[in-house]
N, C-alpha and C positions, 0 to 999 in steps of 0.2 A: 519672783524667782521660784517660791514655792511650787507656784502653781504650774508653772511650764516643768518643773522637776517630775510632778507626778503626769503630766501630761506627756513626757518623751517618750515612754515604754510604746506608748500608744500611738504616737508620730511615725516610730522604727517600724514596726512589726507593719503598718501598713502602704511604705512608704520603700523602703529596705532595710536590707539586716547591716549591720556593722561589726565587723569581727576583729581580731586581734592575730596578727603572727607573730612566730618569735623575736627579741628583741635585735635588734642587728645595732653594733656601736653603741647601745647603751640607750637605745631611743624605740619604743612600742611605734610600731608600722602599721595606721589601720588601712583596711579597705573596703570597697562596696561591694556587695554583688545584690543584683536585680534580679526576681523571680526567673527562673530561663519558662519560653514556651515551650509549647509540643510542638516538634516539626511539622508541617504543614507541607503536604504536594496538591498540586493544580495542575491541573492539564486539561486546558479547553481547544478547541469545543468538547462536551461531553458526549455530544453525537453529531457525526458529518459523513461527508463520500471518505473513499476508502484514498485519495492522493490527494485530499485535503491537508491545506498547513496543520499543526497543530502550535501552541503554544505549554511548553512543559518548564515549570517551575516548581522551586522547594524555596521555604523561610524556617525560621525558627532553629538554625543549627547554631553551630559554635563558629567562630570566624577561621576557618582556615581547615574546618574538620573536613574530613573525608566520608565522600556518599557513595552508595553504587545505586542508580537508575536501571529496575529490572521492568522489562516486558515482557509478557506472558501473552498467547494465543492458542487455543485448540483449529483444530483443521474444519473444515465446514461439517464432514462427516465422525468430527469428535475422535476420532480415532489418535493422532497426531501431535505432538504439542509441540509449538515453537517458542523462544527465547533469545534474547537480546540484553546487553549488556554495557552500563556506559560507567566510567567511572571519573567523580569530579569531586573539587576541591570548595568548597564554599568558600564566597568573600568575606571582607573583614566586615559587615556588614550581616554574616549567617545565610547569605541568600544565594542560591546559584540559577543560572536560567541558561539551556540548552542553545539559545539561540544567541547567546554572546561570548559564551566560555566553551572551550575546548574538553572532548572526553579525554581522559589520560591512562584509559585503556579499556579493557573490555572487547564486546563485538566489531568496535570503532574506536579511533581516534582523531581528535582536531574539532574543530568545530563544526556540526553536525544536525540541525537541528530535527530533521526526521533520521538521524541515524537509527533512533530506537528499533524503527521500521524495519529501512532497506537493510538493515544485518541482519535479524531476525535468521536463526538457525535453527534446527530442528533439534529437539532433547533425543537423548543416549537411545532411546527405545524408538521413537519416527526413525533415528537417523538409518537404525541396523533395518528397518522396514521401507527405508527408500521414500521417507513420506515429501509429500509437495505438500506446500500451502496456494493451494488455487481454488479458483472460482467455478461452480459446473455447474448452477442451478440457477436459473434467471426468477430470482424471487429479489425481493426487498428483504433477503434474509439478512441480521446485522451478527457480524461479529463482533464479539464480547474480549477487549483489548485490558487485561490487568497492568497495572502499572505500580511498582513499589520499590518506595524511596528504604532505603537499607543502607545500615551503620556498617561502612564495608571497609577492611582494611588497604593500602593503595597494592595496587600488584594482583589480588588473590581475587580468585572469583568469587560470587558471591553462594555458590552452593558449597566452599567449604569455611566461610567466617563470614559474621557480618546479621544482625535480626534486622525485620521488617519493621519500621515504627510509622508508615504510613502509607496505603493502597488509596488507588484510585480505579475506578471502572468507567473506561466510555468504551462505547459503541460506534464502529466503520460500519458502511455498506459501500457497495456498489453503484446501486440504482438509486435514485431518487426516487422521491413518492410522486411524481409528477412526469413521472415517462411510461409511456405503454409500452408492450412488448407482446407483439404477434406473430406466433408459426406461420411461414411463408413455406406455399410450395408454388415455383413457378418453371413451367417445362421443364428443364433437367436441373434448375436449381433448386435448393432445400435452403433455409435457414429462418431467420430470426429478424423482424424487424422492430425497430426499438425507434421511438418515436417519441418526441417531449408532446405532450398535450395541449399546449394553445395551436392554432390554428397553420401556421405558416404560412408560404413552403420553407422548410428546412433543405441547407444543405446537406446532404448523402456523401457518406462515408461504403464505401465498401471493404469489408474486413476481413480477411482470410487470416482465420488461426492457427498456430499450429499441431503437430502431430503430440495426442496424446491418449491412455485410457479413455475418458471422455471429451469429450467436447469443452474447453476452457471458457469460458465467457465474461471475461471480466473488462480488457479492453471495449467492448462494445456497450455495454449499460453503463460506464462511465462515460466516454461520449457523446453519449444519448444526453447522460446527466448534465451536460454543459453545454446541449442546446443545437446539437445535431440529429439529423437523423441515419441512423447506421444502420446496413443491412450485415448481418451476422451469418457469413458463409459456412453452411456446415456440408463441406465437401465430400464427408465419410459416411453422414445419413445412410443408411439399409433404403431409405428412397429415394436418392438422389444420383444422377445421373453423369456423376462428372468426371467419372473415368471410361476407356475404351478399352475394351482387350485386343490385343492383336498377336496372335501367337500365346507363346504364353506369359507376355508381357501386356504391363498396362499402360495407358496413357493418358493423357490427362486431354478431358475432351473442354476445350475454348469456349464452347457450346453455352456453358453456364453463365459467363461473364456478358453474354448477348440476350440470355434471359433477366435476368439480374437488372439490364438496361431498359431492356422493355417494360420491365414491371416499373420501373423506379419513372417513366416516358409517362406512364396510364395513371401513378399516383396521382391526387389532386393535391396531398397535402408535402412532396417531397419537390425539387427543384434540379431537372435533368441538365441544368446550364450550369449550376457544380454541386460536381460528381468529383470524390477525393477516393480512394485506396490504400489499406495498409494492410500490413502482414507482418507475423514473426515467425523464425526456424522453417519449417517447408513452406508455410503458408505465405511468409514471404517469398521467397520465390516463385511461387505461382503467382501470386499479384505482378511480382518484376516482369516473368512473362508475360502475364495480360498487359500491362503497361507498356512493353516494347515490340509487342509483336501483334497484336492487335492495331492497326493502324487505323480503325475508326471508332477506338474504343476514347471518350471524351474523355479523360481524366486529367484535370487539372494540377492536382497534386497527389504526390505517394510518396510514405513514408512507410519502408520496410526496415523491420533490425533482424538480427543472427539468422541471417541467411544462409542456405547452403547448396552444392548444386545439385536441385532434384533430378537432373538428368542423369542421375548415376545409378537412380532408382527407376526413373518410369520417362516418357516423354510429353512432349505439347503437341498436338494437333489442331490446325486450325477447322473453323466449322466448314470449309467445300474439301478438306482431303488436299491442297493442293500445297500445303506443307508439311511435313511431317518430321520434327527434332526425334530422335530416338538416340538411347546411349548403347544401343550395340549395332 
């Protein structure tokens, strides 16, 4: 008994502590507490393509505490900053994981697990500047995604309560390290082809973007990334030939989408028996045209989103003249 007497101090302290609260009914109430951790956040992969799952995890909190999950991104040209917002309740357990618990506010709510992403809004100073978060530079350039778990109160954003007690940094791209991407000029087409490097043939994608300051290019080097090959229409190029003037309106000359085909017929490494099409905002639209009014244009599959009627701006003309859509 001695002996275990002088050995307790030293059992406690490295086992846990034992305290005492006030006496209730006449009877000392003790209890345990176990060292607590440091919160821990995860969020893997730490680098992938840019519409890659991700998995985003925290441990080490109190059971039932309240977190805010912040995302943080600069614009490609730094200028810009985005932010995103999720707010969640850890289990009895200390643990919370996006892909089975629900946000319960913020930029999203419900269950979500790339919300962090798709809400992502632009901070006070992008927004009054009108900033995008897009893609213009066909590099392997990666952006740098900050991630941080913060002691948030429920309801309040997290830029007016709430300290960081755990960051994470991974890395998106667009492009894989395993896809080529070549300036294409062919007779009055211009663009980009984007090519996975083993041997093929790949199926081709034909990709009309849409209307912007520069040239978007993010749909197409993801594509590419997963094993297609895609021609990346840039229909505004200073050298490309894909409008007609007539009067002093423009038109959209067919003409492209014939070379486009030709070139994609003479590749060795591309496969002209499927040929797919997509497009968003004008650029959809002109694909819709080429897809329905070209009638020996091969296109197997298209898939346009937020379309609108470019005939309100400009028309289609087919390559012999012997159609002509115009909006006036």
């Amino acid at each position: 008994m001695a002996l275990f007497n002088r050995r307790l101090p030293q059992i406690l302290a490295s086992s846990k502590v034992i305290s005492s609260i006030p006496r209730q009914h006449g009877q000392r109430i003790w209890t345990r507490t176990f060292p607590t951790q440091a919160p821990v956040l995860s969020v893997l992969p730490e680098a992938g393509l840019m519409d890659g799952h991700m998995d985003i995890s925290a441990s080490g909190l109190r059971p039932g505490q309240h977190v805010v999950l912040r995302a943080r991104v600069r614009s490609e040209c730094s200028k810009f900053g985005f932010e995103s917002q999720g707010h969640y309740e850890a289990d009895a357990d200390g643990r919370l994981s996006v892909n089975i618990q629900p946000s319960l506010g913020g930029t999203y709510t419900g269950i979500e697990p790339m919300g962090l992403l798709w809400s992502m809004l632009p901070d006070e100073v992008s927004a009054r500047k009108l900033g995008r978060l897009m893609k213009t530079e066909p590099t392997i350039h990666r952006w740098a995604y900050t991630f941080d778990l913060c002691c948030g109160v429920p309801g309040e954003d997290i830029r007016e309560a709430g300290d960081v007690v755990a960051s994470k940094v991974v890395n998106r791209m667009f492009l894989a390290p395993n896809v080529e991407m070549t300036p294409v000029k062919c007779g009055s087409a211009v663009g980009s082809l984007y090519v996975p490097s083993a041997t093929g043939p790949f199926p081709v994608i034909i990709n009309v973007p849409g209307l912007a300051v520069r040239m978007v290019q993010d749909r197409a080097p993801l594509l590419a990334s997963h094993g297609f090959a895609v021609f990346d229409l840039d229909y505004f190029s200073t050298t490309a030939e894909s409008f007609l003037r007539i009067g002093n309106r423009s038109c959209i000359n067919s003409m492209v989408f014939y070379d486009v085909l030709d070139f994609v017929r003479n590749h060795p490494r591309l496969d002209a028996d499927r040929i797919g099409i997509s497009g968003s905002s004008f650029g959809g639209t002109i694909a819709l045209f080429a897809m329905s009014l070209l009638a020996d244009f091969p296109v197997r599959c298209a898939v346009m989103d937020r379309i609108y009627d470019a005939l309100i701006v400009t028309g289609f003309r087919l390559p012999d003249g012997s159609k002509l859509i115009l909006p006036w």
